[in-house]
C-alpha positions as CSV (number, residue, x, y, z in Angstrom):
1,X,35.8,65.4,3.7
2,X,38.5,65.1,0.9
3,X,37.6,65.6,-2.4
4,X,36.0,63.2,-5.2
5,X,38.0,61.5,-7.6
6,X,37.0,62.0,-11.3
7,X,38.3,60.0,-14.4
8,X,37.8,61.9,-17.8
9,X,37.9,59.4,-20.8
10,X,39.3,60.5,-23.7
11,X,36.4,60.1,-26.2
12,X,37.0,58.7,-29.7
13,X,40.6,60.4,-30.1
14,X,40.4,61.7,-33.9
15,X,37.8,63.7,-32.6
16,X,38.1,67.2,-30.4
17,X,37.9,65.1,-27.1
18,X,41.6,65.5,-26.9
19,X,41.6,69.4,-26.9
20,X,39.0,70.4,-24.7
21,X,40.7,67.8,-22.2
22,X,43.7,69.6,-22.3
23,X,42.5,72.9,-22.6
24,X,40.0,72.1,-19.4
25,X,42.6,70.5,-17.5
26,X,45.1,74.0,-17.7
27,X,42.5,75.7,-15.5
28,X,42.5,75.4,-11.1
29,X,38.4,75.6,-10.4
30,X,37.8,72.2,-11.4
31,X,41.2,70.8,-9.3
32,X,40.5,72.6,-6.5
33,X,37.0,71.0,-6.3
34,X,38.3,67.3,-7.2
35,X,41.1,65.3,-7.9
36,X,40.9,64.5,-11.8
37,X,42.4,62.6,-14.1
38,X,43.0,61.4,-17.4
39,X,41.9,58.0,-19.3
40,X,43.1,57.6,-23.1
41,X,46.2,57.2,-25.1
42,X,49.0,59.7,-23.7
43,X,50.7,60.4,-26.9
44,X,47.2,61.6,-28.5
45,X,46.8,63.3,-25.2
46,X,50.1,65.2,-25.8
47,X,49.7,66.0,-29.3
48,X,46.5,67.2,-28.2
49,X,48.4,69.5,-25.6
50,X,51.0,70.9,-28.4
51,X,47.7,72.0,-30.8
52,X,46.3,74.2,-28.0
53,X,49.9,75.3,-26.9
54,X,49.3,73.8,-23.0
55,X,52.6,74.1,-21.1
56,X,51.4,71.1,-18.6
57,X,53.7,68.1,-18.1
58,X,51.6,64.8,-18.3
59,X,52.4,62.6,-15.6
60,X,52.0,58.8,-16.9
61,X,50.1,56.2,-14.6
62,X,49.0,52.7,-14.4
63,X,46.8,53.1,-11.7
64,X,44.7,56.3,-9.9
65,X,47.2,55.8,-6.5
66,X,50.0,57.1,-8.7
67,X,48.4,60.4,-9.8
68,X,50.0,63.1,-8.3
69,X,46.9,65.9,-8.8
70,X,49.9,68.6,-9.2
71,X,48.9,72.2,-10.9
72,X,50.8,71.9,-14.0
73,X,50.4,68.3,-14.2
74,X,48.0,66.5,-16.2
75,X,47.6,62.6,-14.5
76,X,47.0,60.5,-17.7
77,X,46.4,56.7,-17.4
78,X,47.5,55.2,-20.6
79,X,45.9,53.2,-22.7
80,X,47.7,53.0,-26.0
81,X,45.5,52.3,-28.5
82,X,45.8,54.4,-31.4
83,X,49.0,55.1,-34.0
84,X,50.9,58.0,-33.4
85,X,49.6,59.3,-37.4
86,X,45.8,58.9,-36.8
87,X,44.7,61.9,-38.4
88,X,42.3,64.3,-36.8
89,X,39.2,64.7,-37.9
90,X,38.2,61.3,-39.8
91,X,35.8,58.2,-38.9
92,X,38.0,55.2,-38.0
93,X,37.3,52.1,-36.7
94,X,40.5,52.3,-35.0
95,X,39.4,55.6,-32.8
96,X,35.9,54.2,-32.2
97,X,37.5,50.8,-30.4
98,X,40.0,52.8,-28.9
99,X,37.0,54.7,-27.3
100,X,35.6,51.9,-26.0
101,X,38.6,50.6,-24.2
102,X,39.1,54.3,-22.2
103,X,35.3,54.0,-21.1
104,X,36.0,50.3,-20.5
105,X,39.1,50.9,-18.2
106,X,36.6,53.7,-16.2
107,X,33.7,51.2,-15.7
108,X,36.3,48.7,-14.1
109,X,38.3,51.3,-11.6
110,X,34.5,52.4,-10.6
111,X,33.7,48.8,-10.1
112,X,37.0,48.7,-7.6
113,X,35.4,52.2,-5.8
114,X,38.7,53.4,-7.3
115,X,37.6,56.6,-8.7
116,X,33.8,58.3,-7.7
117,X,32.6,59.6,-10.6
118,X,33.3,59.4,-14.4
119,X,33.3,62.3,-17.1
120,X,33.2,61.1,-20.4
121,X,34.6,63.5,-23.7
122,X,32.2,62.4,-27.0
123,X,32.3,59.3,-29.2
124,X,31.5,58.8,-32.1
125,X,28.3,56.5,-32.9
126,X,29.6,55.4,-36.6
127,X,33.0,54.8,-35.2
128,X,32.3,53.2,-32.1
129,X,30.5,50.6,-34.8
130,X,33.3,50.2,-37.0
131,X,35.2,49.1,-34.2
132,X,33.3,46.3,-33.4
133,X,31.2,48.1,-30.7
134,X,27.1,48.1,-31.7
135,X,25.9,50.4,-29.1
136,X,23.9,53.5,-29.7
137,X,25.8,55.7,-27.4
138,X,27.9,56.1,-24.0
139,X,24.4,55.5,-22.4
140,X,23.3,51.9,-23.4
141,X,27.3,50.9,-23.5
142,X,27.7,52.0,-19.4
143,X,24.5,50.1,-18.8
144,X,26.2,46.8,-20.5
145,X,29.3,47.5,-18.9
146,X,28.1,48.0,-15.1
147,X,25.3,45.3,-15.7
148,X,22.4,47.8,-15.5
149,X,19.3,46.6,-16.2
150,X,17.7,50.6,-17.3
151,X,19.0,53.6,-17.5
152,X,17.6,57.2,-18.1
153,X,19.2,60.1,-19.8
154,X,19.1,63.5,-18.5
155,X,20.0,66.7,-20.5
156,X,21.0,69.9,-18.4
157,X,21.1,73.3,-19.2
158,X,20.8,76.8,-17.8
159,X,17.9,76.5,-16.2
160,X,16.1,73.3,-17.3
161,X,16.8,69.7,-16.9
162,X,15.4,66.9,-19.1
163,X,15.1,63.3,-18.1
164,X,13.8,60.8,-20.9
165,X,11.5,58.1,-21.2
166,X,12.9,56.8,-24.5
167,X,16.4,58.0,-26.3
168,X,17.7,56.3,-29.9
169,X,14.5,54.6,-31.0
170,X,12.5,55.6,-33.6
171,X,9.7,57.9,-33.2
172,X,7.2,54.9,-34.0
173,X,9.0,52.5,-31.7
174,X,9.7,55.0,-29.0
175,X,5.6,55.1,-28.5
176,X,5.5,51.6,-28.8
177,X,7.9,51.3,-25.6
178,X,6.1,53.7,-23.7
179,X,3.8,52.6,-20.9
180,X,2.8,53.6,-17.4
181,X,5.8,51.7,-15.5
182,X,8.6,52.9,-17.7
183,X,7.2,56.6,-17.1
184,X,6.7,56.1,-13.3
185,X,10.4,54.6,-13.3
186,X,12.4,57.7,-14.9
187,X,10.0,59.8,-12.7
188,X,11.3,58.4,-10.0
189,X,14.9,58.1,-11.2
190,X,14.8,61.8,-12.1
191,X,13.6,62.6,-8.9
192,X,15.9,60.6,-6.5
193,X,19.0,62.1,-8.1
194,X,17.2,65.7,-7.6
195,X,17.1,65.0,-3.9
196,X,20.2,64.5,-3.7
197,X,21.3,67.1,-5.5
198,X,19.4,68.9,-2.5
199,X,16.5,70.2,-4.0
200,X,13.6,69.0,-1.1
201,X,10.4,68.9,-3.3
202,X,11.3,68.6,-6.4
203,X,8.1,69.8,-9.0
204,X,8.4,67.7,-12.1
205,X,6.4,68.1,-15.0
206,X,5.6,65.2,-17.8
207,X,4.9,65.9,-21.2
208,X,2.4,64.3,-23.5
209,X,3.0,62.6,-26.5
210,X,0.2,64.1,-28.6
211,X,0.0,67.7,-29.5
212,X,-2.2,69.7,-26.6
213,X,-1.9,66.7,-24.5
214,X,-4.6,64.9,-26.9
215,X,-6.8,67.4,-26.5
216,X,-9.1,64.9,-24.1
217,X,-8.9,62.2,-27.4
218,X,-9.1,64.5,-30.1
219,X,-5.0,63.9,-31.3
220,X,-3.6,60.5,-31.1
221,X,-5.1,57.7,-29.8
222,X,-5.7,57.6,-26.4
223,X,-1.6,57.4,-25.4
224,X,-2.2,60.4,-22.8
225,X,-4.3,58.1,-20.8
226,X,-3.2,54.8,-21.2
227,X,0.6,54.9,-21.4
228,X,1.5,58.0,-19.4
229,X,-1.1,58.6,-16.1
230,X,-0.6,55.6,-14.6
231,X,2.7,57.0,-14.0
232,X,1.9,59.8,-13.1
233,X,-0.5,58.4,-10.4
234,X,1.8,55.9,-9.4
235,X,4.5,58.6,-8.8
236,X,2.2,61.2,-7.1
237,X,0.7,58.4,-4.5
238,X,4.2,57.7,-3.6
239,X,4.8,61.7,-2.4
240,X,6.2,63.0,-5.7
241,X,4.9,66.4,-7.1
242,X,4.5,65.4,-10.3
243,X,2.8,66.8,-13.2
244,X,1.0,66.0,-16.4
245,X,0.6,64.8,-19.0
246,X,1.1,68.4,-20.5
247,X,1.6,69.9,-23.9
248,X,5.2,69.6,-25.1
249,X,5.0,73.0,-26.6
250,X,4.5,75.3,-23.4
251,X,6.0,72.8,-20.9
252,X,9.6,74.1,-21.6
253,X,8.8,77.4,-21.8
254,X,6.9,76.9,-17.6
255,X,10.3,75.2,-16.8
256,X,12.6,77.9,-18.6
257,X,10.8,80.5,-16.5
258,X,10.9,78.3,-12.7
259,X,7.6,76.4,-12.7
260,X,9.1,72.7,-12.8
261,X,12.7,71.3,-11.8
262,X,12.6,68.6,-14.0
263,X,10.6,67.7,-17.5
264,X,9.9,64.6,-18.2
265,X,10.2,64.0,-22.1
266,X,8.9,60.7,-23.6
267,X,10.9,60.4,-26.4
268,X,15.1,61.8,-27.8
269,X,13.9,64.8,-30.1
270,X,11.3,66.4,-27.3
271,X,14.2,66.8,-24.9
272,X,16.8,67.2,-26.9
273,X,15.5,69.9,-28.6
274,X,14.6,72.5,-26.1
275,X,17.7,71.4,-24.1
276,X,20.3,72.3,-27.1
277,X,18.4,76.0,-28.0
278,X,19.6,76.9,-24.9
279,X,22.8,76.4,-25.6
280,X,25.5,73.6,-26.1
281,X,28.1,75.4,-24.8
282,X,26.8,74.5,-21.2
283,X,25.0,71.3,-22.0
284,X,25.5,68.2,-19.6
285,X,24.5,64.5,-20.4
286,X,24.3,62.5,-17.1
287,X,23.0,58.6,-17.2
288,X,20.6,58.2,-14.4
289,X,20.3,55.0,-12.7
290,X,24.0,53.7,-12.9
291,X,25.9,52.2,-10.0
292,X,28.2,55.1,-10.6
293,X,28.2,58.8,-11.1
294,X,28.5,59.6,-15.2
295,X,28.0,62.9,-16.8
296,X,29.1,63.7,-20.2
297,X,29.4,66.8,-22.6
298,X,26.2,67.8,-24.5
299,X,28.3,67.3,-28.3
300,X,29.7,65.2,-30.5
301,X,33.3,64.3,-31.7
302,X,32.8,67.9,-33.9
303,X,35.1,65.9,-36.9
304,X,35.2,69.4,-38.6
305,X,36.9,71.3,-36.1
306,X,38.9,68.7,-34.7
307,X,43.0,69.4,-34.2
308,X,42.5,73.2,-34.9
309,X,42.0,74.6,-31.4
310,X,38.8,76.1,-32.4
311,X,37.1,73.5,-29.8
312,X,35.5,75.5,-26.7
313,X,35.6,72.8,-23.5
314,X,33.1,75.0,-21.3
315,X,30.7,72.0,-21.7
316,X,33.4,70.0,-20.5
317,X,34.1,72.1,-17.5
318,X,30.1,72.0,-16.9
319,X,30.3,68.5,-16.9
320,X,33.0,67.8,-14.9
321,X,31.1,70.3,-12.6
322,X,28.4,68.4,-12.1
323,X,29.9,65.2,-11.7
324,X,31.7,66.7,-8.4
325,X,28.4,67.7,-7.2
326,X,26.9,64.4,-7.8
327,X,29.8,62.7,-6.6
328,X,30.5,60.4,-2.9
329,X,33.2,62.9,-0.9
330,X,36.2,60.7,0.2
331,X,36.3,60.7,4.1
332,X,40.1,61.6,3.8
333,X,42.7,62.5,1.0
334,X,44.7,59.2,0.1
C-alpha cells in the first residue's frame, strides 16, 4: 500500500502557522509515513523558512502530481495572497481571507480524491471575520465547504479523547441545543472513527450537564434525563458500550487513568478544559463526520510569538500524525 497524501494549509499567515510548518517539515518521521505537502503563500512560506534558519529548497506547484516529496524539499502549492510586508504578529483582514482561500483550495483537491487527508495550521477567528469570512472556526467553515450537514469536534491528548456535543455557543444556548438525538449522533460519530482507528469495543463515557449528574433532580432541571439518556439508550441498543450521564468532575479523571476511550462532553469549556491541562503541546483537533480526513493543531495563531522562532510545532507533528493514521492508504505510489 503506498502512503497517504496530506496537504498542510498554511493557517492565517501573520500568525506562527508559517514556522511550525517549516520547522515540522525539516524533520523525516512524518515523510517517511506520508507524502506531505504544503498549501499557502510561498513567499510567507519562505520567509517563514529564513526566521527558523531551515536550509530546505521549496519546490513550487500548481497541482499535488508535481510535488516531488524529496528530503530537503518542501512541496508548496501557492496561493499568493498576501503582501510580501505583512507584518507578523498582527490581526488583518488580509491574513484572515488569505486563510480561507489555503483551506478553500484543500476542500476542493479532497473533493477531486487528490490528496487523503488535510492538516490545517490555526486561524484566527477575528481575522477570518475581517476578511469577509463569518465562521466560528475551521470546524463549521469545512462543514460549509464539503456540504456537511453536522459535524463533531474531537480534542486528543495523551491519554484522553474528547468528542463534543456542542462547541462555540453560549453556555445558555449550548443547553438549549442539546437533546437525545444530537447526543446519540456524536456518540455514534465518536465511535465509528474509534473503530477505525482499531480499537474493537470502544468504552465511551457521557457526561452530564449538571453538577453530580443532577444528583437524581436535585441540580438543574431534569436535562440528565430528558436531553441526554435517550442517547444514551439509543446508542447502547445499537451495540455501543456507552456510559452515562456521569459527573463532569471525576469522568476525566476515570478516562485519564484507562476506564473510557472516549468522553463525551456536552458543551466547548467541559472538553476543552480537561483536554488543554494535559498539555497543548500534544493537542489534536480532528472534525468528525466530514467526507474527508481533517485534524488540526490544539492552538491558536499565538500573535505574540509569532516570527520569533519561539513557536514549538510538536502539536503539529501530533497532528499530522494522526491524520496518517486516519487516513485511506493509496493502493500504489503515483
Amino acid at each position: 500500500m503506498g502512503r497517504p497524501i496530506v496537504a498542510i494549509t498554511m493557517g492565517d499567515p501573520a500568525g506562527i502557522g508559517p514556522e511550525i510548518i517549516a520547522k515540522a517539515m525539516a524533520g523525516l518521521r512524518i515523510q517517511a509515513r506520508a507524502r506531505v505537502f504544503v498549501i499557502g503563500d510561498r513567499a510567507r512560506l519562505e520567509l517563514a523558512m529564513s526566521v527558523v534558519g531551515s536550509a530546505l529548497e521549496v519546490n513550487t506547484i500548481e497541482e499535488p502530481s508535481q510535488a516531488r516529496f524529496e528530503p530537503g524539499t518542501i512541496d508548496c502549492l501557492d496561493v499568493p495572497s498576501v503582501r510580501p510586508d505583512l507584518p507578523w504578529g498582527e490581526l488583518s483582514a488580509e491574513a484572515g481571507h488569505a486563510a480561507y482561500l489555503f483551506l478553500e483550495k484543500a476542500v476542493e483537491l479532497s473533493i477531486r480524491r487528490e490528496i487523503d487527508a488535510i492538516c490545517t495550521a490555526p486561524l484566527n477567528k477575528a481575522a477570518l471575520h475581517a476578511g469577509g469570512h463569518k465562521f466560528p472556526g475551521h470546524t463549521e467553515l469545512l462543514a460549509q465547504l464539503t456540504d456537511t450537514e453536522e459535524v463533531s469536534m474531537m480534542l486528543t491528548a495523551p491519554k484522553m479523547k474528547v468528542i463534543h456535543v456542542t462547541t462555540h455557543l453560549g453556555l445558555l444556548d449550548a443547553v438549549e441545543r442539546i437533546d437525545g438525538p444530537l447526543v446519540y449522533r456524536t456518540i455514534k460519530r465518536g465511535y465509528d472513527l474509534l473503530i477505525r482507528t482499531g480499537i474493537k469495543n470502544p468504552k465511551i463515557a457521557v457526561c452530564a450537564i449538571n453538577p453530580h449528574a443532577g444528583e437524581n433532580g436535585l441540580f438543574g432541571n431534569g436535562e440528565e434525563a430528558t436531553k441526554i439518556e435517550p442517547g444514551i439508550q439509543q446508542a447502547r441498543a445499537e451495540g455501543i458500550d456507552a456510559f452515562g450521564p456521569l459527573p463532569a468532575d471525576t469522568v476525566f479523571f476515570r478516562a485519564g487513568r484507562g476506564d473510557f476511550d472516549l468522553v463525551v462532553a456536552m458543551y466547548h469549556d467541559q472538553g476543552h478544559g480537561p483536554v488543554k491541562v494535559l498539555g497543548l503541546e500534544k493537542g489534536v483537533n480532528i472534525t468528525v463526520g466530514l467526507p474527508v480526513v481533517r485534524t488540526s493543531v490544539d492552538h491558536g495563531t499565538a500573535f505574540d510569538i509569532a516570527g520569533k522562532n519561539i513557536a514549538d510545532h510538536e502539536s503539529l507533528l501530533e497532528a499530522l500524525s494522526q491524520a496518517i493514521d486516519l487516513a485511506p492508504q493509496r493502493h500504489e505510489e503515483e
